[in-house]
N, C-alpha and C positions, 0 to 999 in steps of 0.2 A: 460347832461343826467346822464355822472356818478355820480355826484352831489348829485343827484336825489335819485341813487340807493342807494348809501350810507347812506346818510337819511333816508331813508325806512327802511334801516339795524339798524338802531341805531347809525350811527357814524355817528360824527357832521362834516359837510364840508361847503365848500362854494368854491363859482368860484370867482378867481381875474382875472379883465378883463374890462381895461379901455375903451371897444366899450359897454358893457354893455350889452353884450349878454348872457343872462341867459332861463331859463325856468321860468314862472310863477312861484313864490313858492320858487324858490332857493334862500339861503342864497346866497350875493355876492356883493360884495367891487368893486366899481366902479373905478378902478385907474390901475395904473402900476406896476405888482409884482416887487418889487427888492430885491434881497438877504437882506436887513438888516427885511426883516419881516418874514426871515425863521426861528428865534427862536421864535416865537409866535406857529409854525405847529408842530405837531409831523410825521407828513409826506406831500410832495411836491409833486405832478403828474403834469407834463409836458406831456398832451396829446396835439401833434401839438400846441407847443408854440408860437410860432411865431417870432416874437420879442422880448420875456420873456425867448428866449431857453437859452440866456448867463447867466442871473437872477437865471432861475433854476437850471442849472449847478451849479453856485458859492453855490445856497443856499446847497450843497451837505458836503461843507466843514461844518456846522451846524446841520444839520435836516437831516435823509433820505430824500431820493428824488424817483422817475421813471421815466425817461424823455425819451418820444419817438417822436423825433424830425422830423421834416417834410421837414422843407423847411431851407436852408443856410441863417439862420441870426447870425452865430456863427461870421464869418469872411467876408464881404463884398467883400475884397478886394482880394478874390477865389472864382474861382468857386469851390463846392463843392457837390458831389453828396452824395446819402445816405452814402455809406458804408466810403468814405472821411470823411465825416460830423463825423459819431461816430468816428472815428480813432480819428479826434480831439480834440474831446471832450476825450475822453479816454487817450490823452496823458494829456489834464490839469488835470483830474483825478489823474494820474500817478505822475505829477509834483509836486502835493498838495496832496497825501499820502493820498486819499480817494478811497478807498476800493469799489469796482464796482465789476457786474455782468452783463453782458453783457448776454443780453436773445433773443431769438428769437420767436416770438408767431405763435400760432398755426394758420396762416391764411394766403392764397398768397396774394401777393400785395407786394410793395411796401416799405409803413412804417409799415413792420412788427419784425421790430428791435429797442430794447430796451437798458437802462442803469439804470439796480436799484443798488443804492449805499447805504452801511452805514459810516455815519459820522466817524472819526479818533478821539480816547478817550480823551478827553482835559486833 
């Protein structure tokens, strides 16, 4: 649906998403995002990645990103709950000199916690 919106806006988007779940209409790349196709994007959203959460992350060291992460595919081998989950991803942040904001959105629930980052100036 965001997809969608942004389309309507004028900005050109599309869904990567190897189950191939799109809307009617939506531009979208039937495959697996992995970091080496984050210099084609000038921006990365990570809404409920899934499997794609580590892909999005790495694409931060390249491209902005916003990755608001759901569910622990970061680390398998932890359990990790939401606010775990960002800790660690904000420590590879930290490790790889990419420059994060850590946001909080206006709504209860949940996955109401974000990570928008700008890339480090090559």
């Amino acid at each position: 649906m965001l997809t969608r919106m942004l389309c309507k806006k004028n900005y050109e988007a599309e869904v990567v998403d190897p189950r191939g779940y799109t809307l009617k209409g939506v531009s979208s790349r039937t495959e697996e995002f992995n970091p080496n196709m984050a210099d084609y994007y000038h921006l990365i959203i990570g809404l409920h990645p899934d499997e794609a959460t580590r892909a999005v992350v790495e694409s931060a060291k390249v491209t902005p990103t916003l990755i608001i992460p759901c569910c622990n595919f970061w680390d398998r081998t932890k359990t990790l709950g939401r606010d775990a989950l960002i800790a660690e991803i904000q420590k590879y942040y930290d490790k790889n000199g990419v420059e994060y904001e850590k946001l909080v959105l206006d709504f209860k629930g949940p996955m109401n916690i974000g990570l928008s980052t700008i890339p480090r100036s090559k």
